[in-house]
N, C-alpha and C positions, 0 to 999 in steps of 0.2 A: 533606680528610683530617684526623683528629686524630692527635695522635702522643702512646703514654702512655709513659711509661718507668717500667721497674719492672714488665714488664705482667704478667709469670708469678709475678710474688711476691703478697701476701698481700692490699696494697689494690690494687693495679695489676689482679689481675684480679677483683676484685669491679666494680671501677668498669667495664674493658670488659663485664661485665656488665649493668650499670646504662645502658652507653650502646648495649647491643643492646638490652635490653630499651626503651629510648627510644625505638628505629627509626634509629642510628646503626649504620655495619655497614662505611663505609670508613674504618679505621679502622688505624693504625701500632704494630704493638707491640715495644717494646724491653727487650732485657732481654740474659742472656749465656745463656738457656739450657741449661746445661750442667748441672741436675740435675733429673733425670728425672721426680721426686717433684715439686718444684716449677711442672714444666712439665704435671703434670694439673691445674692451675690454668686454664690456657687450654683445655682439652678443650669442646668443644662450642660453642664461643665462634665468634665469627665475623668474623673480621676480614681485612683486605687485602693486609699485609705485613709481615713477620715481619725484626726484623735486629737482629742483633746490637749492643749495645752501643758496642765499637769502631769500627762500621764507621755510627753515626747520622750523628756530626755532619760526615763527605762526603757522606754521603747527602743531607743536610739542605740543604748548598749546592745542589744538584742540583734539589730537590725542593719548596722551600721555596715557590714561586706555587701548588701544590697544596694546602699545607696551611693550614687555617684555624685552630687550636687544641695546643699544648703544653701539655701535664701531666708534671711532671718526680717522679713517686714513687721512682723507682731511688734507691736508694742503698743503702751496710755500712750496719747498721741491729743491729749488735751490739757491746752496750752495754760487755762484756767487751774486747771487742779494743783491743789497747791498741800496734798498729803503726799509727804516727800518719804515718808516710809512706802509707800503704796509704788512712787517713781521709781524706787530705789529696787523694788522688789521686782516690779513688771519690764524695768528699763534698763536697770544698773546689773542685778545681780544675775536674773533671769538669762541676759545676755551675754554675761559672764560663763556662766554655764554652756550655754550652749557653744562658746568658744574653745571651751578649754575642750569639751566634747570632738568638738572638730580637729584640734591640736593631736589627743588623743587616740584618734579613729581616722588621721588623714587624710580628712573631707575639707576639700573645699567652700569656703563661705563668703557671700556676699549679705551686708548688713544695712539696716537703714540709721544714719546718721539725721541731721535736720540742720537745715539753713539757722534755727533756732538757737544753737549755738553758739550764733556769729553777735548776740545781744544788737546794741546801738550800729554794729558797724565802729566802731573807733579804731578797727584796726585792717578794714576792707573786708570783702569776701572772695580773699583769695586764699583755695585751699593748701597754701604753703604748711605742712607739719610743723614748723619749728615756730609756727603762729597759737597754735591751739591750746596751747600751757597759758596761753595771753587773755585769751577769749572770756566775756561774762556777760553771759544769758541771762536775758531778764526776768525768767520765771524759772518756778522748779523742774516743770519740762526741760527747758536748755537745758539747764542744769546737770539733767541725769542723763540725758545726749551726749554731752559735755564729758561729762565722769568716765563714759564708758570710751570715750576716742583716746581721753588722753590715759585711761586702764591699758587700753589695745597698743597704745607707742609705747609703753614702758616693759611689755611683754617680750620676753627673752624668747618661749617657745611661741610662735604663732603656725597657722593653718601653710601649707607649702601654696597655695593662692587664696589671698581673703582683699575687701577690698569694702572699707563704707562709703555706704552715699549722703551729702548734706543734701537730701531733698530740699524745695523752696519752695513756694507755693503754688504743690501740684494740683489741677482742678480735672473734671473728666465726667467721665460714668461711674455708676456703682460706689456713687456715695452720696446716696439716699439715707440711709440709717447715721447719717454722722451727725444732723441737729446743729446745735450754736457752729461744729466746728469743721461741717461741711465748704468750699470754698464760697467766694465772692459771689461768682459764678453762678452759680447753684442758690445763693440769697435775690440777687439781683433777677432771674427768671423766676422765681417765686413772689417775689415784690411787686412785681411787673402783672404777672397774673390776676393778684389780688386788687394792685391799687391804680393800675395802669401808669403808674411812677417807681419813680428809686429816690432812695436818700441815701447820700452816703456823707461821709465825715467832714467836718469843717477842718481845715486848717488851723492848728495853734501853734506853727511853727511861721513866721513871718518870709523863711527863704522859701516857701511851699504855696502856691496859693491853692483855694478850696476846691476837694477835688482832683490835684495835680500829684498827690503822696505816689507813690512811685513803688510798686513791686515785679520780682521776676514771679510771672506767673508761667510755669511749663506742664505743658499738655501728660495727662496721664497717657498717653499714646505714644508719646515719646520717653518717657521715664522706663514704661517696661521694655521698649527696644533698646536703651541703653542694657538692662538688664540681662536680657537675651544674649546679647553682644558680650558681653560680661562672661557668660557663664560657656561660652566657646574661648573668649581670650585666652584667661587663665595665666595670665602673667601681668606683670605690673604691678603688685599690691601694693595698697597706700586706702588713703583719705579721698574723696575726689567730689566734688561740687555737680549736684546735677540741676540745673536750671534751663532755662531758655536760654539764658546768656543776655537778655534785653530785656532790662525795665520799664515798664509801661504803667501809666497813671490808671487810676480809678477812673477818672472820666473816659478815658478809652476802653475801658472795659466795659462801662454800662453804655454805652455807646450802641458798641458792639452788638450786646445782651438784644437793645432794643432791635438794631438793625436785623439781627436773627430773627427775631420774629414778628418781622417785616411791621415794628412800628414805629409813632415816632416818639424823639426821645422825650422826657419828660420827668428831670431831673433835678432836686432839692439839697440842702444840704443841713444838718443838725449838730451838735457840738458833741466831740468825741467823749467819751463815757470818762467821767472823771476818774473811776478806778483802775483806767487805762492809760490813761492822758501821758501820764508820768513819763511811761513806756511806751510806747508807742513807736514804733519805724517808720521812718517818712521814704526812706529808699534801699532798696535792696535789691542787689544785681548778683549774680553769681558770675565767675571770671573762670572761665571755663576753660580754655589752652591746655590746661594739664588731661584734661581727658580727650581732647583733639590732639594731644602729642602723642597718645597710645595706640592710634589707630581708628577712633568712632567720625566718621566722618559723613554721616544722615546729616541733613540738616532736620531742624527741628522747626513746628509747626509755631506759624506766625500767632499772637494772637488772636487775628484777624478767621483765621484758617481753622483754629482751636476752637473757638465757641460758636463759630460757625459751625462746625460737626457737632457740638457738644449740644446744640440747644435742638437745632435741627432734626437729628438723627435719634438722638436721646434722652432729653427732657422735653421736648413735645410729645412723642409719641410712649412716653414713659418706660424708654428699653433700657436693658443691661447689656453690656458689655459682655 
């Protein structure tokens, strides 16, 4: 059995996708559930047992000669929320457990870390370990990201293969139920829809102009092949950045948007939300070489290539994944 967690949210069930479409089909999904929208994520999918959240890691003692593979994608994964008991609970300590579990029951585990971590960039985004004691996230989310990477380096017993990911900003299918913190992607064809326009952020940073802010945006199609890839390696453990590897502006992304669905473009811009402002990333690239030193050697889908499939294939025709 694999067991994913996270399975009804936005990577968790692309990836049991990816590992039906492998010929994988006994298969454990976790998650809480509990919102409806969310759980057509799993619709058509096929998998062996379904449980809740709270009730994995008994299950786990129980079950644990059965299973051959942990994927730990659950987690708050909004960036806004700022009750840090709640972070601490669902990100920090949640995660902790199911570590030591793994440690315990010598299962392998691959875990979701976040670009979130990396704060301002004042110290690059390179996933060098001896950086991450340095790092400071601008919200409580990093934070409890944060908490848990530099928990996993100071870990004397760890998993005989475990490996986190600093996702970046992955965009795709099957996140529809995400709201404010669904990606760019996914606002911008909805904008478009409504207003036959996009607005996106002014510049208040003078080396930037409006529009030009600059993120790694990486296809959730390429995030579970590195996955995939991951859970055949089996050696290498560490930290490891998963991005595009190629920052690209806001204005190429609505661009894009439009040109997907063959219109033209028709683009404004508004002053960034003062309760952001502060914080705010103008650029973020993941440096990627250390997971091309291991072996992954796909290339990964251009921007250009990414929301072409993604609007085309799946937010016009309103499919999942």
């Amino acid at each position: 059995m694999i067991i994913i967690t996270g399975a009804a949210g936005f990577i968790g069930s692309c990836l049991v996708h990816k590992l039906n479409e492998a010929g994988y089909h006994d298969l454990v999904v976790v998650d809480d559930f509990s919102n409806p929208v969310k759980n057509k994520n799993l619709e058509g999918k096929t998998y062996s047992l379904q449980i809740h959240r709270d009730d994995f890691l008994d299950w786990l003692k129980v079950n644990h000669l059965r299973t051959q593979f942990v994927f730990h994608i659950g987690a708050r994964t909004d960036t806004t929320e700022f009750d840090r008991a709640l972070l601490n609970s669902l990100n920090l300590e949640y995660s902790k457990a199911i570590w030591s579990s793994c440690v315990e029951f010598g299962l392998p585990l691959v875990y979701a870390s976040s670009a979130a971590t990396y704060g301002m960039g004042e110290h690059g985004y390179d996933d060098d370990e001896t950086k991450i004691p340095l790092l400071k996230p601008l919200n409580p989310y990093g934070d409890s990201k944060n908490d848990f990477d530099q928990w996993v380096l100071k870990q004397a017993r760890k998993p005989y293969f475990w490996v986190g990911l600093k996702f970046f900003n992955v965009y795709g299918p099957n996140e529809y139920h995400k709201g404010r913190m669904a990606s760019v992607i996914f606002h911008t064809y909805n904008q478009i829809i409504k207003t036959a326009s996009m607005k996106l952020f002014e510049s208040h940073n003078p080396q930037f102009k409006d529009g030009e802010q600059m993120r790694d945006f990486v296809y959730v199609k390429d995030v579970v092949n590195v996955l995939y890839f991951l859970m055949h390696h089996r050696k290498d453990s560490g930290i490891y950045n998963l991005g595009s590897g190629t920052a690209r502006t806001f204005l190429d992304l609505a661009k894009n948007t439009f040109r997907a669905m063959d219109k033209e473009p028709a683009i404004s811009f508004i002053p960034t939300p003062e309760d952001i402002r502060g914080t705010y990333q103008y650029f973020t690239q993941a440096k990627m070489d250390k997971l091309r030193a291991i072996g992954y050697v796909a290339p990964f889908f251009s921007l250009e290539e990414g929301i072409s499939d993604y609007v085309k294939n799946y937010l016009i025709p309103q499919q999942y994944l």
